[in-house]
C-alpha positions in Angstrom: -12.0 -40.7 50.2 -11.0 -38.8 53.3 -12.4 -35.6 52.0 -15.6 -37.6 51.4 -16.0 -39.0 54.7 -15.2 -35.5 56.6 -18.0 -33.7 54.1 -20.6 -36.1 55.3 -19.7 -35.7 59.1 -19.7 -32.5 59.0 -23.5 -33.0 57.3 -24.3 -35.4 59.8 -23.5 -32.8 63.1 -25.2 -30.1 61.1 -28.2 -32.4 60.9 -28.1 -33.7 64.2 -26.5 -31.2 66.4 -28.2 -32.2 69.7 -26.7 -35.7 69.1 -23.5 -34.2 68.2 -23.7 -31.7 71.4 -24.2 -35.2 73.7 -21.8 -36.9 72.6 -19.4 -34.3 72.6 -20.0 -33.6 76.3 -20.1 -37.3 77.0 -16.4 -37.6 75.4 -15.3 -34.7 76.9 -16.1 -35.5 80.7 -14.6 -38.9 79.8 -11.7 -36.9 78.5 -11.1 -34.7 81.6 -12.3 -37.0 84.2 -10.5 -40.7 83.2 -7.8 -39.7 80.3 -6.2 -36.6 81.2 -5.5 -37.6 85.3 -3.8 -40.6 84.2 -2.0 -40.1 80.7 -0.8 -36.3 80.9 1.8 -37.5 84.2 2.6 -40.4 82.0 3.5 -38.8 79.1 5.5 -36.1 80.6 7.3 -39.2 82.1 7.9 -40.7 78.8 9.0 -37.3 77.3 11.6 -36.7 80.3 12.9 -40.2 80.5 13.5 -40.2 76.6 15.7 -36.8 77.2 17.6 -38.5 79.8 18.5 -41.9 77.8 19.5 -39.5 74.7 22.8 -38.7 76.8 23.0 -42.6 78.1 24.2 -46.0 76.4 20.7 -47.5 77.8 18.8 -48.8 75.3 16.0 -47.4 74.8 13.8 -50.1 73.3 13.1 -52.2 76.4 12.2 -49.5 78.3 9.8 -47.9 75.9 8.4 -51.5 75.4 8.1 -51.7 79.1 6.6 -48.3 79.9 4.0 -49.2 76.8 2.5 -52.4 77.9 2.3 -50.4 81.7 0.1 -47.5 80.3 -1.5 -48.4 77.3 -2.0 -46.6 74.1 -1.3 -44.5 73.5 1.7 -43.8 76.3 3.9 -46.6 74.2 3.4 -44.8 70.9 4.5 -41.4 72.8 7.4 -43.4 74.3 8.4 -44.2 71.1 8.1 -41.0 69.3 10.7 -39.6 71.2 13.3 -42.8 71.5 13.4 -44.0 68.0 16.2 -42.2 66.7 18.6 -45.1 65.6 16.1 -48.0 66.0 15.9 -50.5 63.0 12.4 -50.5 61.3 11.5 -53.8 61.5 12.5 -53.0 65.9 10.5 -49.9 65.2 6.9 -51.9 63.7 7.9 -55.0 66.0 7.6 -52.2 69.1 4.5 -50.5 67.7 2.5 -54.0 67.5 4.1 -54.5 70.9 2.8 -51.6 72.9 -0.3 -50.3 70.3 -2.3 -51.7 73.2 -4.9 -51.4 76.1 -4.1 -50.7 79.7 -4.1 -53.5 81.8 -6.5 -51.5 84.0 -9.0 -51.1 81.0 -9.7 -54.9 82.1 -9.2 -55.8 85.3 -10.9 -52.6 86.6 -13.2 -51.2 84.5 -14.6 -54.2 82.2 -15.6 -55.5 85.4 -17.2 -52.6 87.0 -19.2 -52.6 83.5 -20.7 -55.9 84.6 -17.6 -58.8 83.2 -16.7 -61.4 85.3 -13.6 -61.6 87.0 -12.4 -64.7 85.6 -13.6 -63.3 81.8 -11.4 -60.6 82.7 -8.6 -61.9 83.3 -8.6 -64.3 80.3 -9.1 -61.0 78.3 -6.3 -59.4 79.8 -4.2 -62.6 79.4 -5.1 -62.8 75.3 -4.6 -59.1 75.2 -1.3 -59.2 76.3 -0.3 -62.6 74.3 -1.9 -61.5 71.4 0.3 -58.2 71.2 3.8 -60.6 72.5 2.5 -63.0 69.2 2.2 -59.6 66.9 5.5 -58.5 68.0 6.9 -62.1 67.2 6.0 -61.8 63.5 6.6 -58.6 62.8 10.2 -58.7 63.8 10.6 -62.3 62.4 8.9 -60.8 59.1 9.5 -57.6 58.4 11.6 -57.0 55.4 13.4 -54.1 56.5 15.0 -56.3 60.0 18.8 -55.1 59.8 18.4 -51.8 57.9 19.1 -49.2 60.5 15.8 -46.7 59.7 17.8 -43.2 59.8 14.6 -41.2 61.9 15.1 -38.0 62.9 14.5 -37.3 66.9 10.9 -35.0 66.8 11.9 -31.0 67.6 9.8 -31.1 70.2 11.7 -33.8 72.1 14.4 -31.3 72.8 11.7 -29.1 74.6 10.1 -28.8 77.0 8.5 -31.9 78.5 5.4 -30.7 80.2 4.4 -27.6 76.9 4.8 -30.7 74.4 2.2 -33.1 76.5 0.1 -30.7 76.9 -0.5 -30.2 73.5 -0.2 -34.3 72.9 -3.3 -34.9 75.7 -5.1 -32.1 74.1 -4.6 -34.3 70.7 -5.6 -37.8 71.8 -9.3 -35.2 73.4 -9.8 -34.3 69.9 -9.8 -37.8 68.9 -11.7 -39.2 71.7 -14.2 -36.1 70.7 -14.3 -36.8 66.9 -14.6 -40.4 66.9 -17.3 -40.4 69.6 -19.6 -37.9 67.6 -19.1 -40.1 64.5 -20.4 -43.0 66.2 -23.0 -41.5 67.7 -24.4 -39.8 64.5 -24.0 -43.1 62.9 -26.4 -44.7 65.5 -29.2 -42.1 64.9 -28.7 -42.3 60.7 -29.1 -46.0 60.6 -32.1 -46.4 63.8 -32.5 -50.0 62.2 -29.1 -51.0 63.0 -29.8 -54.1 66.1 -28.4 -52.7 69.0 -25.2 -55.7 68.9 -24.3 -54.6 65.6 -24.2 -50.5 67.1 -22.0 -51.9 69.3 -19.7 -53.9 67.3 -20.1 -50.4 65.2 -19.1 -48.2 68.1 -16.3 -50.9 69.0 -14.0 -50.3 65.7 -14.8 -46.2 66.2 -14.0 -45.2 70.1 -13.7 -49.1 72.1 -14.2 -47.9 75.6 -17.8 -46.4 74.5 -18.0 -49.5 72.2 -17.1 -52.3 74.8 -20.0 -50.5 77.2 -22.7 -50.9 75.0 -21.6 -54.5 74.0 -22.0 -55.7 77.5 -25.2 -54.2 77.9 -26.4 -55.2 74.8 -25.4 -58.9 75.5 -25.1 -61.9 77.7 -21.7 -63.5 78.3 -21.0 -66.7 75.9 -18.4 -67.3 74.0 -19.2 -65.4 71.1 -19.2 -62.3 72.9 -16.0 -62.6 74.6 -13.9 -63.7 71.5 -15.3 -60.9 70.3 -14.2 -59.0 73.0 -11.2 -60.2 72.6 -10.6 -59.5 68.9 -12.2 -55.6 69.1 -9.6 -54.5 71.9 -7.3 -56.4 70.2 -7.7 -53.9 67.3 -8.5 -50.9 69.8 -10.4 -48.8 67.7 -9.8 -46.1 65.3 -9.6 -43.7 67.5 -7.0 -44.9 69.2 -5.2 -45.6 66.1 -5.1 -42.3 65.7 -4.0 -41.4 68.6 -0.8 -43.4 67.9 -0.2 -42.0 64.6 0.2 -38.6 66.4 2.9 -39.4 68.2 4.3 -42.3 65.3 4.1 -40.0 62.2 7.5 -37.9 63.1 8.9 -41.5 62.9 7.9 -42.6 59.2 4.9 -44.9 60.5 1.8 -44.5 58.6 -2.0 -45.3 60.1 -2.0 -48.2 57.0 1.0 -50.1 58.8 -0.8 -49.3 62.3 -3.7 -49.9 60.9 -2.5 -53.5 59.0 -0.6 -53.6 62.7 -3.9 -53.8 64.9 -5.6 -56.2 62.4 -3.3 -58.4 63.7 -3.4 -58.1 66.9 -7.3 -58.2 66.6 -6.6 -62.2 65.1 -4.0 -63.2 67.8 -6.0 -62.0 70.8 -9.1 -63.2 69.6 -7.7 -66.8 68.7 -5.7 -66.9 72.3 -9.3 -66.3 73.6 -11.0 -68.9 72.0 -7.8 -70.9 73.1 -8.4 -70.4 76.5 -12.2 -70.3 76.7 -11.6 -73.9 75.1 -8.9 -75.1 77.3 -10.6 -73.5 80.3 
């Protein structure tokens, strides 16, 4: 199925290479201009601070828990790729539903320069961050494998050096900014009858950032729209998915469970929404 799906991308840029060459350039400036200022510093911190608590009793699983929620995908999933080694499994999934998320600045800053209310905002950011606390809650209570200590090797690369392996991580998450933005855009000019909502909602499970744009403009605020809101960052997109499976794979964590992982997030934070939007 994967082969299948790369064979008709690859027919889909050869078909529509200006499209491809857009989007590409579009993702990339997004890429050097947004991503790389603020992640590539925050994963070399992550990297370093994972070295230092190797040779500490500090536990590393607040921390990386804590530096997660701060930066967003996928700084939590590079946290944990290096500070695993010894963690339970079912600590390990609980951690990955915990931090697989947004930054809070996604909504409180650029959602509303995008045109979202302030108060529609904040409720986001509020479901966001309950929705991943609810997601952790279940996963540790459930998950079969709580008490089995998960014997996971600590990655080579964390014993090197810091700043050579985030330069190759931040070139990773470009590629998969890159890929999943010319998918997405390819897929808009193949299906032209698509309404424009439902190329946004499209866009939304691809690359969200690109796909949270167009649903904005696309749409009025009700309550629809921000549940749905709600629900789509809640899932973060496949590209960011896969993103997090760079860093998670050296850990045994596969993009099903991440993938099963951010379905439920996607229900938590779009029920806490609705929640609030009701109560509010």
């Amino acid at each position: 199925m994967a082969a299948l799906i790369c064979f008709l991308l690859a027919g889909m840029i050869l078909r529509f290479p200006g499209t491809t060459i857009s989007a590409s350039q579009s993702a990339l400036s997004i890429w050097a201009q947004d991503i790389v200022p603020s992640l590539f510093p925050y994963i070399v911190l992550c990297k370093m601070t994972a070295q230092r608590l190797r040779s500490t009793r500090f536990p590393a699983a607040p921390l990386a828990a804590l530096l997660g929620c701060m930066g967003g995908s996928p700084s939590g999933a590079a946290m944990l790729s290096v500070s695993s080694g010894g963690m339970a499994q079912s600590q390990l999934y609980a951690l990955c539903a915990l931090t697989g998320t947004i930054s809070p600045m996604f909504f409180v800053g650029t959602l509303h320069a995008w045109g979202v209310a302030q108060k529609t905002c904040l409720c986001l950011l509020a479901a966001h961050g309950l929705g991943a606390l609810l997601s952790f809650a279940c996963v540790w209570q459930l998950s079969p494998a709580k008490g089995e200590v998960a014997m996971l090797e600590t990655p080579e690369k964390a014993n090197g050096n810091p700043i050579a392996d985030s330069v190759f991580s931040v070139l990773g998450v470009g590629g998969c900014i890159v890929f999943f933005s010319v998918a997405a855009a390819c897929i808009r000019v193949l299906f032209p009858f698509l309404p424009e909502n439902g190329c946004a909602y499209l866009q939304s499970v691809l690359e969200i950032a690109g796909g949270m744009r167009l649903l904005i403009q696309a749409s009025g605020a009700s309550f629809a729209r921000d549940v749905s809101m709600a629900a789509l960052t809640g899932f973060g997109g496949l590209s960011i998915l896969t993103q997090n499976h760079l860093f998670l794979q050296v850990c045994g964590v596969t993009q099903g469970r991440l993938l099963c992982l951010a379905l439920l997030r996607a229900i938590m934070s779009g029920t806490v929404m609705a929640l609030l939007l009701w109560l509010i």
